[in-house]
Structure formats: C-alpha cells, structure tokens
C-alpha positions in Angstrom: 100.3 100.3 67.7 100.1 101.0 71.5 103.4 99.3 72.0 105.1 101.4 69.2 104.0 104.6 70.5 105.3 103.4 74.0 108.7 103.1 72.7 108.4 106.5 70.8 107.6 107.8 73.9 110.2 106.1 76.0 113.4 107.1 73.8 112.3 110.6 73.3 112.0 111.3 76.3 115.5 109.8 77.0 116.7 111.9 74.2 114.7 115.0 75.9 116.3 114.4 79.3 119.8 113.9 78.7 119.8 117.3 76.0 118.3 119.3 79.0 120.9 117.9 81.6 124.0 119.2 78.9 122.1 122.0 78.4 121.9 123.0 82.3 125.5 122.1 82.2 126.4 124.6 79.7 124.3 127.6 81.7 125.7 126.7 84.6 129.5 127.1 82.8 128.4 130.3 80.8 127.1 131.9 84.3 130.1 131.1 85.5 128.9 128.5 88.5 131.2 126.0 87.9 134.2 128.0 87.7 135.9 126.0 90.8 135.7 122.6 88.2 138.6 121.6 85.4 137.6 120.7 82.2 138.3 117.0 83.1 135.9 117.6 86.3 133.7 118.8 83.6 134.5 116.0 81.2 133.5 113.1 84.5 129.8 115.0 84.7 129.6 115.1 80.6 129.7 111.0 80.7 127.7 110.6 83.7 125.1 112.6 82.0 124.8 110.3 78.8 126.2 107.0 80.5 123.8 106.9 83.7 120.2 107.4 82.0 121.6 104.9 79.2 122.5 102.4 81.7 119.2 102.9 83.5 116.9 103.0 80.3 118.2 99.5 79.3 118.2 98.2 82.8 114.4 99.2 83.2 113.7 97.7 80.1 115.6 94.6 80.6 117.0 94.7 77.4 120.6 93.0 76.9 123.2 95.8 77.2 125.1 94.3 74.1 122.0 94.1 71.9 120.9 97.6 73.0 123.8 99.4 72.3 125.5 97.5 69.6 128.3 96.2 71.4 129.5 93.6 68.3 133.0 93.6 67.2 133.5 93.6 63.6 136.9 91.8 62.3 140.1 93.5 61.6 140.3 93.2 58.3 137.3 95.8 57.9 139.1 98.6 59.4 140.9 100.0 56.4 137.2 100.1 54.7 135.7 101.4 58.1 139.1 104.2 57.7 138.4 105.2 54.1 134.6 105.4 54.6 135.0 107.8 57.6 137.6 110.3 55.4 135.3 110.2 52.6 132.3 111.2 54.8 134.2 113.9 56.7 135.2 115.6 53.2 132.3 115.8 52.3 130.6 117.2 55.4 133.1 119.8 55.3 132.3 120.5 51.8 128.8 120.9 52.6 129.8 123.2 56.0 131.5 124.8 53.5 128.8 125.7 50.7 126.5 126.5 54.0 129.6 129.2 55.3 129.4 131.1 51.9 124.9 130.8 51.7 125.4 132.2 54.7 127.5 135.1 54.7 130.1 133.8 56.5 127.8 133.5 59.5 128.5 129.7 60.0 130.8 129.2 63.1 133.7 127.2 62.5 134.4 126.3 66.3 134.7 122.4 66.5 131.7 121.8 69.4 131.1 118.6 71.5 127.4 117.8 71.4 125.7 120.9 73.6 128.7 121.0 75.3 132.4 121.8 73.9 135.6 121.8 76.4 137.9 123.5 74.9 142.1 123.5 77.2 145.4 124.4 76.4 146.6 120.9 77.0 146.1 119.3 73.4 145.7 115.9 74.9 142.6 117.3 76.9 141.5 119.3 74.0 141.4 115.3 72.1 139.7 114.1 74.8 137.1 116.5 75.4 136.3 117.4 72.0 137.0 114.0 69.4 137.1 110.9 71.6 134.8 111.2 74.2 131.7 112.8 72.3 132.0 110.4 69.3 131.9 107.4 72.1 129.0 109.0 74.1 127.1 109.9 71.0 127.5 107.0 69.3 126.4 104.6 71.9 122.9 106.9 72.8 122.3 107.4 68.8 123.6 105.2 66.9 123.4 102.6 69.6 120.4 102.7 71.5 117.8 105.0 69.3 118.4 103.3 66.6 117.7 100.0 68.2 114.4 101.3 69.4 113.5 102.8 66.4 114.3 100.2 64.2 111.2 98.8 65.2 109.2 101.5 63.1 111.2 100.3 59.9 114.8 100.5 58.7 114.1 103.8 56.7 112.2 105.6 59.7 115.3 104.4 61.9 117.9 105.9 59.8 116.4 109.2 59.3 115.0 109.5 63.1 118.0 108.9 64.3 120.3 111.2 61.9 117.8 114.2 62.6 118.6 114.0 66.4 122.2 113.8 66.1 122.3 117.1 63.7 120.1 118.7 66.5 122.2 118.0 68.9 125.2 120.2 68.4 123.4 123.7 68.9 124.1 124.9 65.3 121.7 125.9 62.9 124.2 125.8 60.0 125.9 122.0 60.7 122.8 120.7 60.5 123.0 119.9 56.8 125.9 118.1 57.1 125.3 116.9 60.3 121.9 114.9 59.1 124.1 113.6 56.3 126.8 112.1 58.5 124.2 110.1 60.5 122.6 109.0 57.4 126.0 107.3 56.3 126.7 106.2 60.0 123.6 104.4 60.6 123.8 102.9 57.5 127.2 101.9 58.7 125.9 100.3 61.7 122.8 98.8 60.4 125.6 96.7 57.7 127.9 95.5 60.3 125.3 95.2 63.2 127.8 97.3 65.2 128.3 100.5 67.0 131.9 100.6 66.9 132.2 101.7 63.0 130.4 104.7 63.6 132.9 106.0 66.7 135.6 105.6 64.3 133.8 107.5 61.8 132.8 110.2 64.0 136.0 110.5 65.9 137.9 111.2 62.4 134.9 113.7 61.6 135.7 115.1 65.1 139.2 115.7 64.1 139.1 117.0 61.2 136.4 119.7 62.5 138.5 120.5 65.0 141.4 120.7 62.9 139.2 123.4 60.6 138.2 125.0 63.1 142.1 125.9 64.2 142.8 126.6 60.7 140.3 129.0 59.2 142.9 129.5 55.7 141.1 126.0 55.0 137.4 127.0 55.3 138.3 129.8 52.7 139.7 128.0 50.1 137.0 125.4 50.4 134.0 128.2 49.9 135.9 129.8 46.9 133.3 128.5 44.1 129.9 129.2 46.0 127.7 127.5 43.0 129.9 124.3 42.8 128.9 123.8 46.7 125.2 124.3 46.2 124.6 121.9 43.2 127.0 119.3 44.8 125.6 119.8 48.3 121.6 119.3 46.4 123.3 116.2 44.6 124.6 114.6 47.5 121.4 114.5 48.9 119.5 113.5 46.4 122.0 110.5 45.8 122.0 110.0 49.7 118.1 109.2 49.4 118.5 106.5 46.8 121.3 105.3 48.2 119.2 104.4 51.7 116.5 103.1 49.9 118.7 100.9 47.6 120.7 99.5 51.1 117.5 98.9 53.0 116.6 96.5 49.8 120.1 95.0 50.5 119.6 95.1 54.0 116.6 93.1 53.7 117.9 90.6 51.0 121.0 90.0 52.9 118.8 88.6 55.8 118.2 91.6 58.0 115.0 92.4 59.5 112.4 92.6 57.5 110.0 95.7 58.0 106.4 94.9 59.8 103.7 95.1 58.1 102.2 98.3 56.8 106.0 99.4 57.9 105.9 102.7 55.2 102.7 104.1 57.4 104.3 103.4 60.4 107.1 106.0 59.7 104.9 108.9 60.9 104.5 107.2 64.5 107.8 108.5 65.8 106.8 112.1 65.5 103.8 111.9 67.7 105.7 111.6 71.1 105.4 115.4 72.8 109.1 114.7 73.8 110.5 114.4 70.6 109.0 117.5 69.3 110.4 119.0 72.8 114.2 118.1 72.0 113.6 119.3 68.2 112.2 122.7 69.8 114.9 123.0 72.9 117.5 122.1 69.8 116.7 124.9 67.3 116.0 127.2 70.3 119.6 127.0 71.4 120.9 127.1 68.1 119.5 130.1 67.7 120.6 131.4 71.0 124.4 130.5 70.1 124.0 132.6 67.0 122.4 135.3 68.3 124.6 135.8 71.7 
C-alpha cells in the first residue's frame, strides 16, 4: 500500500508541476513579459516544459523510456481503424461541446485551446503546429503515456478514469470538460488495446483539427445546437454506454492476456485521490477555468 501511495504521489506531483510551469507561462504572455518571444520561441519553452520533467521522472525512476511512455508501433494495416475511431470520437465530442454551448447559454467558448496554453499566428502552418500537432504529441506522451503507466498499477478501471479526468482539466475550460473526460476514456482504451501511445496522437491530433476548424467556423457550432433536448439525452446516453463499455473492455482486456488487476484491485481505486498534489492540479485546474470565463 505504501508503495502505491508513493507512486500516487510521484505522478501527481509531476502532473502538479508541469500545469503550474504552463500556467506561469501563460501569465507571463497575458502580462505582456514575453512580448520580445515568437510563437515558435514560445512553442521551444511549451515542449521543454512537458519533455524535460518527463525525461527526468523516468530517468529518476529508472524505468525503460519505451515502456514508460508507450513507445510501441502498431502495424499499418491498423491505421484506417485507428482513422475512423478518431472521426467518430471527435463527432461526438463536438456533439457533446455542442449540447454544453446551448445548457449554457451560449457561454461555452469555441476557441480551439492547446492545453493551458494556446498559440494562436497568422501563418497557418504555425497555427498547425502550435495548436493540433504539437499538443496532441506532448499530451499524449505525459497522459496517455506515462500516467497511465503509473496508474495502471491501481487497476485498469482506476487508470482509465484517473487519467481521462486530468486531461479534461487540463485545458482551462469548465465547459469541454464533458467531452474532454469522454475523449480520454476512448483514448486510453485505445492505448490500453494496442499497448501503444501512438493511436491516441492520431486521435487527438484529428480532435485538434476539427476543434480548431469549429472554432474558425462558428455557422457550424449553430447548426449543431439547434435541437437542445436531442443533445442532452444523447450526451446522458453516451455516457452511460461509455461506462459499460469500459467495464466490458477491461473483461476483454483481461481475457485477452493483459494484466490482471491485484488483488482487492476495486478498493484500491480510491488510493489515487489521496495524494495532496492531485487534488492541487484538480483545484489550480477549475480555478483557471473559472478565471478564463470570468476575465
């Protein structure tokens, strides 16, 4: 138990650390202190802040850097799957952002944003960079890659839904949570099936581009939120289907010779949430979401 709660410990506070370093970032642009830097100068700091205390964390651990983060290539032949998978999950995110933009008055922001951070230039090929490729990559490889590794060890369930409630706090935006905790559901249950990262940077890259391409095109959002009722009942029954779903492939998981939980693995799933730091990047989360709809 003392080991588990160690590893809580550790990746929270990895999780804690590198939120707080965007965050600083993101001041320090909105105070205007780092006017004299691009958005590629920007972009360089943005990857040293997720890559370096990755890079360390699994140095100091001596874990094996392909193990850790996932690094297994998956054959060819699965890409069309891996390609119709991602579309499907990025419809119906936008479905549910969309359900969320009528609940809410039309208060939901439909800016694409990168993490904490979002680089937004008038070179489109920046504007890729910045905001589709280079946030799904440094996401992916901290969430889906190295959390989940850590908290697998608390149970395939408690892995899964740790993991997919970090990367919807980690956007700054109260009202893509929803959708946000149900794209990392499907895209650690991506990586958990083919024991690799790579499916879920394809996924969220696609998610990235289509978010940004609502985000340039708001025509879209309003014809998606013209039956408010449809939204909420299918947004409740996605959900409730998503939870079945998760407990059905961690039976498959398991059958199909993946790890098999520890024992007394269903009371372990509490553990995670007794690290201070997790309930630090939770709180530092909702505070700034709050802050961005308030400002």
């Amino acid at each position: 138990m003392a080991e588990r709660e160690t590893v809580s410990n550790k990746i929270a506070a990895l999780l804690f650390s590198i939120l707080t370093l965007l965050l600083a970032l993101q001041l320090l642009s909105e105070l205007g202190l780092l006017f004299a830097l691009t958005n590629l100068h920007k972009l360089l700091i943005y990857l040293v802040i997720f890559i370096l205390p990755i890079t360390v964390y699994i140095k100091v651990n001596r874990y094996k850097r392909r193990a850790a983060l996932k690094l297994n290539f998956v054959k060819v032949k699965y890409l069309p799957f891996i390609l119709l998978y991602a579309v499907s999950v990025s419809i119906i995110c936008a479905f549910i952002n969309a359900g969320v933009a009528a609940v809410s008055g039309g208060l939901w922001d439909t800016r694409a944003a990168a993490s904490a951070v979002g680089f937004v230039s008038d070179n489109p090929f920046i504007t890729m960079l910045t905001m589709v490729l280079m946030p799904a990559l440094c996401e992916e490889l901290l969430i889906r890659g190295l959390a989940l590794y850590e908290y697998e060890k608390y149970g395939v369930t408690a892995s899964v839904l740790m993991t997919s409630a970090v990367f919807s706090l980690f956007h700054g935006s109260l009202f893509t949570i929803p959708s946000l905790f149900l794209a990392g559901v499907f895209y650690a249950v991506l990586t958990r099936l083919f024991n690799s990262v790579y499916p879920a940077v394809i996924c969220h890259i696609v998610n990235n581009a289509l978010a940004l391409y609502v985000s340039t095109n708001s025509d879209y959002v309003g014809y998606l939120t013209g039956d408010t009722l449809f939204l909420i009942i299918a947004a409740a029954a996605l959900f409730i289907i998503l939870y079945l779903t998760l407990r059905l492939t961690e039976k498959a998981i398991d059958e199909l010779g993946g790890k098999k939980r520890q024992a007394g693995g269903r009371r372990a799933y509490g553990k995670p949430l007794r690290s201070v730091f997790i309930w630090l990047f939770f709180a530092a989360s909702l505070a700034v979401s709050i802050y961005n709809i308030v400002k």
